[in-house]
C-alpha positions in Angstrom: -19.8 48.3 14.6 -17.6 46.5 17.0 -14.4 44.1 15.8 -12.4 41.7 17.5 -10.7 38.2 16.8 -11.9 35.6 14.6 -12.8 32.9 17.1 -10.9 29.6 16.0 -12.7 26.6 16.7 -10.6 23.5 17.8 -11.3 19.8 18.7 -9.8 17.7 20.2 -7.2 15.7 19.0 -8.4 12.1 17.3 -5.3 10.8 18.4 -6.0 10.8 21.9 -9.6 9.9 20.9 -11.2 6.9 23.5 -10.9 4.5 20.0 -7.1 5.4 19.9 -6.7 4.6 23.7 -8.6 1.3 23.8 -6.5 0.7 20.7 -3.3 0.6 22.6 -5.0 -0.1 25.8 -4.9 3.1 27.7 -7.3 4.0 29.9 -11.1 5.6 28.5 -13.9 8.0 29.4 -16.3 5.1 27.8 -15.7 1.9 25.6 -15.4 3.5 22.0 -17.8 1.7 19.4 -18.1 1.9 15.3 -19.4 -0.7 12.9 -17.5 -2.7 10.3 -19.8 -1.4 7.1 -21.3 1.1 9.1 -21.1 3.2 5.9 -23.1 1.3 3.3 -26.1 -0.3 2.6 -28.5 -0.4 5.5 -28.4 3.7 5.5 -31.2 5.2 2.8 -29.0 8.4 2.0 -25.7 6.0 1.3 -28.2 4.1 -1.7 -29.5 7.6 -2.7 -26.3 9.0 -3.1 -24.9 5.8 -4.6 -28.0 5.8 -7.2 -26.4 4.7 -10.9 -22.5 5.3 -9.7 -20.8 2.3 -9.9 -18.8 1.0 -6.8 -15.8 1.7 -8.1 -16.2 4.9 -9.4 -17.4 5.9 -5.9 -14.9 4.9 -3.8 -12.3 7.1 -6.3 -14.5 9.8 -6.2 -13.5 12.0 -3.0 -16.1 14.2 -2.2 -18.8 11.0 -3.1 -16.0 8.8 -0.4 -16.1 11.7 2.1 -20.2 12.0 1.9 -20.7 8.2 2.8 -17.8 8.0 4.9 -19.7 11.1 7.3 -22.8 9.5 7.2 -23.1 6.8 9.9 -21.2 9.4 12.4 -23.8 11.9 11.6 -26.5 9.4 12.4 -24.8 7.2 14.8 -23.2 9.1 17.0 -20.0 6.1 16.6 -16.9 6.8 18.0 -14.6 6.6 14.7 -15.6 6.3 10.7 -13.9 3.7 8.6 -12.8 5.1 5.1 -15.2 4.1 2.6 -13.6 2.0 -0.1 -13.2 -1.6 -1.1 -10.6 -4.4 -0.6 -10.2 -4.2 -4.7 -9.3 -0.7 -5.0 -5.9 -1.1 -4.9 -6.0 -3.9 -7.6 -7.7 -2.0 -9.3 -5.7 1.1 -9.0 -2.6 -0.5 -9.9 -4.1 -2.0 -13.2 -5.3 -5.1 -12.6 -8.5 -6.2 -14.2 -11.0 -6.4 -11.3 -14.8 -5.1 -11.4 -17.4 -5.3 -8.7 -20.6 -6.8 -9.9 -23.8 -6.3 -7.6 -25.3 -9.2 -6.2 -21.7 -11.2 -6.5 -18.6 -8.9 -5.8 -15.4 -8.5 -6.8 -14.5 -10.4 -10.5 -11.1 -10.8 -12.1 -11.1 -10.5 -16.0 -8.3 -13.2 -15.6 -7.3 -15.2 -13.1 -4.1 -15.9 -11.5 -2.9 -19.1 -11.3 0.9 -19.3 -12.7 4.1 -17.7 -11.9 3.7 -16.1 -15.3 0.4 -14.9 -14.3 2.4 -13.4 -11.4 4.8 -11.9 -12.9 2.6 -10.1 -14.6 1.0 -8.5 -11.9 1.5 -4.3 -12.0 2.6 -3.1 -8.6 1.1 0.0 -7.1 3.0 3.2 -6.8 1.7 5.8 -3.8 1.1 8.3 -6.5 -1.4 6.1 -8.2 -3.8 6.5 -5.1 -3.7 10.6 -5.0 -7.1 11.0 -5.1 -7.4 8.5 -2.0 -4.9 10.9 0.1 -7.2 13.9 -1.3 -10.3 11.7 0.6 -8.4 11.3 3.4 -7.5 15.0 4.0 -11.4 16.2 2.9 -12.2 13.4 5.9 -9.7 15.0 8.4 -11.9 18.4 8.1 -15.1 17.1 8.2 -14.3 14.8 11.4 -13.1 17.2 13.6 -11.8 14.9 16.6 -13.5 11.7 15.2 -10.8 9.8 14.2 -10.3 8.0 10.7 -9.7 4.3 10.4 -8.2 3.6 7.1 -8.2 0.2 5.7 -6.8 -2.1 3.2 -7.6 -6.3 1.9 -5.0 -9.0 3.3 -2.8 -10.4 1.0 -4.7 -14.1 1.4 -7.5 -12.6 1.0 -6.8 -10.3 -2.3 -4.8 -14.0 -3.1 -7.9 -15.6 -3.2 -9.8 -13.2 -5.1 -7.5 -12.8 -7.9 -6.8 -17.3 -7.9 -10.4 -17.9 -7.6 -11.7 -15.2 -10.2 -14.0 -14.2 -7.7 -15.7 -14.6 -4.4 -15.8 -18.9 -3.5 -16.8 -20.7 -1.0 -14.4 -23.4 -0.8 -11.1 -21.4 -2.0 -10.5 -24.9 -4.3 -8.0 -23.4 -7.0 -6.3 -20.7 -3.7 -5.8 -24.1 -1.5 -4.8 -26.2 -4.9 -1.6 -23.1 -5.5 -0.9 -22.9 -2.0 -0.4 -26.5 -1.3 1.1 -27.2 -4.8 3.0 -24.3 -6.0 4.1 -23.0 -2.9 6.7 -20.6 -4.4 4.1 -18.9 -6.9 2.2 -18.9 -3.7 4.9 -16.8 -2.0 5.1 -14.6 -4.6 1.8 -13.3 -5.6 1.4 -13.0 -1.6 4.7 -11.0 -1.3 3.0 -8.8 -4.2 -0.3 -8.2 -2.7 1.4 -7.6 0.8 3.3 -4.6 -0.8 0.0 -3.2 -2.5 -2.0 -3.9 0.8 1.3 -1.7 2.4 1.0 1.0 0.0 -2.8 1.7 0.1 -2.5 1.7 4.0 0.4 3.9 4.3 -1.4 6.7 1.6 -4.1 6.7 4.2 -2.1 6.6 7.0 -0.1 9.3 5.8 -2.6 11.3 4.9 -4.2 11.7 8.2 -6.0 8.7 9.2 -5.6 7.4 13.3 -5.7 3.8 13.1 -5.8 1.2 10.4 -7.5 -1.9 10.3 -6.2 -4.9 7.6 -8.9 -7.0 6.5 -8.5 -11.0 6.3 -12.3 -12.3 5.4 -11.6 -15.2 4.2 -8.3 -16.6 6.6 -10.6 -18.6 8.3 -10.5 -21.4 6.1 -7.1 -22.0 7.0 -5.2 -24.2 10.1 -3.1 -22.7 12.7 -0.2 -24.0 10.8 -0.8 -23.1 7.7 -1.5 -19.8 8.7 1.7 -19.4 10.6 3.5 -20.6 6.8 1.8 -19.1 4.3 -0.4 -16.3 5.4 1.4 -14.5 8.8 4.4 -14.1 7.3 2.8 -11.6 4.3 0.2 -9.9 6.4 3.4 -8.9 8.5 5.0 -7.0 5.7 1.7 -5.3 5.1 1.1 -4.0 8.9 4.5 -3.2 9.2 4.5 -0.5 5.9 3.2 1.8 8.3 4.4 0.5 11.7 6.9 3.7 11.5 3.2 6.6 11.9 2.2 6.2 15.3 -1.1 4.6 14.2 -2.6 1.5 15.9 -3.2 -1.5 13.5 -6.5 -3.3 13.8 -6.3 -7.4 12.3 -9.4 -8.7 11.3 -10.7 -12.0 10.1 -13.6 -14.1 10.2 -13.6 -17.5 11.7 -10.3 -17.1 13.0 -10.8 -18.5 16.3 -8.2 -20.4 16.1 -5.5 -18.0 14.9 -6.3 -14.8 16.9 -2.6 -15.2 18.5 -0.9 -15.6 15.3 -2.8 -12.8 13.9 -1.8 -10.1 16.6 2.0 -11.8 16.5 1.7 -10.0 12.8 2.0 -6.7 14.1 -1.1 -5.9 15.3 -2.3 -3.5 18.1 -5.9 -4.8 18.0 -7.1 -8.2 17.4 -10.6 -8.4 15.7 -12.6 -10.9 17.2 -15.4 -12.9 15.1 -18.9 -13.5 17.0 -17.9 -17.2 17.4 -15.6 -16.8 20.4 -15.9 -14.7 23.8 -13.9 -11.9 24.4 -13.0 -13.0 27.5 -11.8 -16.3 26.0 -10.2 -14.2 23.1 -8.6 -12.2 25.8 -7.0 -15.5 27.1 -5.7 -16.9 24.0 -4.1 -13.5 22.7 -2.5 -12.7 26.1 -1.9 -9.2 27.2 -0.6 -7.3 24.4 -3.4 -6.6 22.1 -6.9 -4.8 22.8 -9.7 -6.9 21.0 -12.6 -5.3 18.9 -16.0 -7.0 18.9 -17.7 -8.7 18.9 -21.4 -8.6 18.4 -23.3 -11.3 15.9 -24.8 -8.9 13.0 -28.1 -11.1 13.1 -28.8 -10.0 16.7 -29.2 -6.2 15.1 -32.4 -8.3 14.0 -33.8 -9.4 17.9 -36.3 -7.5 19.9 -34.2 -5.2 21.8 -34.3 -7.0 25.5 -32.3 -9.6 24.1 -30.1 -7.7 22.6 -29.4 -5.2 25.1 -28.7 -8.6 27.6 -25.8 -9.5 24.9 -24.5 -5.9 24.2 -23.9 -6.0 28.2 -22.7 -9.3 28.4 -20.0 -8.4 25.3 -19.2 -5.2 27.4 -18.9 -7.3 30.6 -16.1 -9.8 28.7 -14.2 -6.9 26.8 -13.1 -6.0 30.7 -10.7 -9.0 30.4 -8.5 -7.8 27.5 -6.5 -4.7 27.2 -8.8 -3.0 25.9 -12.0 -3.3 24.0 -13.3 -1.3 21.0 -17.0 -2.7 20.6 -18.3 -3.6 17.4 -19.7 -6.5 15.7 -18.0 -9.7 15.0 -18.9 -8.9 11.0 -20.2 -6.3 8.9 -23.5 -4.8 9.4 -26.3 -6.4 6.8 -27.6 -4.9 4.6 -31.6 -4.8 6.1 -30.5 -4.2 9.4 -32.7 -1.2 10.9 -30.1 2.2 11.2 -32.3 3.1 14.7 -31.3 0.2 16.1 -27.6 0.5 15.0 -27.7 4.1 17.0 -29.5 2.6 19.9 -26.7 0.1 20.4 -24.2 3.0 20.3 -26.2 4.5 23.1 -26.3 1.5 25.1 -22.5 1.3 24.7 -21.7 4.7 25.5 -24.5 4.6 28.6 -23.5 1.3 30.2 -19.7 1.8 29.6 -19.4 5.7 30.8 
């Protein structure tokens, strides 16, 4: 019988992982890539898992969060996993009356469209989001060097949610309080930034490397709008964890116009949509942000010569900014093929080594 040490495995530290270096443009062994709903529905074990438990229920359940949070890095080979969970949560969390309903998304029980409706709003306490911090540090093991992206909604975003009632494609009755209630405007946006601030800063503090604040729906708005009513709240939100060492990713869609503005609110990384080049992106956000994209999620869907010619060409144009974390310029759909998801990550990792 012989003895000697326990051998202690060790990886290497997500920190300094290539998606943390792109992030605040430092030089890579290879462009890093992941996919915005890389977790979800176009993998068969995320919908057998996810059989008969409700979306909400799931993404507060933390062994169920770190299961379909590990899956796309298990088959994918990606360079980072993004915290499974929903722009809701937090509402949800905090009190507010918000269920996710398949085939529509996220509905409020009742709308808010008041100051008094405002007021009324809970706020959401860190301790109210334990078992997201207990995801996080379940995540942390199972990811070895793989870094975590945590994420959270943006307060125009969760804004038009909660005045809408639900998901619209117009933003009629967000626009109509915006424009003519500017103050209730302000502060249901001041509200949501704190919650969106909160939710990041559990994750953040928790373990995750990088964070990446969501705008989906910004994109509806002018430059100057933007600049008055939306930048000034998605600031407060990025800057709740601006004192962790973690790069902060901004995100929106159709935000061609406003990728400046949106890095001017604290960002490290600007998230570019698959409307606009990332070289061009590159030129209208300057020198001080990386960009992420930007691939269109319907090319997943084109024989692969095609879409190898665009994964090259996007890999070609990231050269111009800071630096580039690849992805796509939305979320994956929900028929895309995984094989050709892991594919792409091979071509990423090949053609950028």
């Amino acid at each position: 019988m012989t003895t000697g040490r326990i051998r202690r495995v060790t990886h290497p530290d997500p920190r300094d992982s290539d998606l943390v270096r792109a992030a605040r443009g430092l030089p890579t062994s290879r462009t890093p890539v992941w996919f915005m709903r890389q977790a979800g529905r176009s993998l068969p074990e995320y919908r057998e898992v996810r059989a008969d438990v409700p979306m909400l229920q799931a993404c507060r359940t933390p062994e169920l969060v770190c299961e379909i949070t590990m899956q796309p890095v298990r088959r994918h080979g990606v360079d980072a996993a993004i915290f499974f969970s929903d722009i809701v949560v937090p509402l949800a969390a905090a009190g507010v009356g918000v269920e996710i309903k398949a085939g529509v998304g996220p509905v409020v029980a009742h709308p808010v469209r008041t100051a008094a409706d405002v007021a009324a709003l809970p706020e959401l306490d860190a301790s109210q989001l334990d078992d997201v911090a207990q995801s996080v540090r379940l995540l942390n093991v199972e990811l070895g060097g793989t870094p975590l992206i945590g994420f959270a909604g943006a307060p125009f975003t969760l804004a038009s949610y909660l005045v809408e009632g639900g998901p619209s494609k117009n933003l009629e009755h967000t626009k109509a309080l915006m424009y003519g209630a500017p103050g209730v405007w302000d502060a249901l946006c001041a509200k949501l930034a704190r919650i969106s601030g909160t939710f990041l800063r559990v994750q953040a503090e928790a373990g995750a490397s990088a964070i990446q604040l969501f705008d989906s729906w910004v994109g509806a708005l002018p430059l100057t709008d933007y600049r008055r009513f939306v930048q000034p709240h998605s600031a407060v939100a990025l800057a709740a964890v601006a004192d962790l060492d973690v790069p902060r990713i901004h995100f929106g869609v159709g935000t061609g116009e406003l990728l400046a503005a949106m890095g001017e609110a604290g960002a490290d990384v600007v998230g570019v949509d698959y409307r606009v080049s990332l070289d061009e992106a590159a030129r209208r956000v300057g020198s001080s942000y990386s960009l992420q994209g930007n691939l269109d999620p319907a090319l997943l869907f084109a024989p692969w010569e095609p879409l190898e010619a665009k994964v090259r060409e996007i890999l070609a144009a990231g050269k111009a900014a800071r630096g580039h974390i690849f992805n796509l310029g939305h979320g994956v759909l929900p028929s895309t093929d995984p094989d050709v998801l892991t594919r792409v990550v091979e071509l990423v990792h090949s053609a950028s080594s």
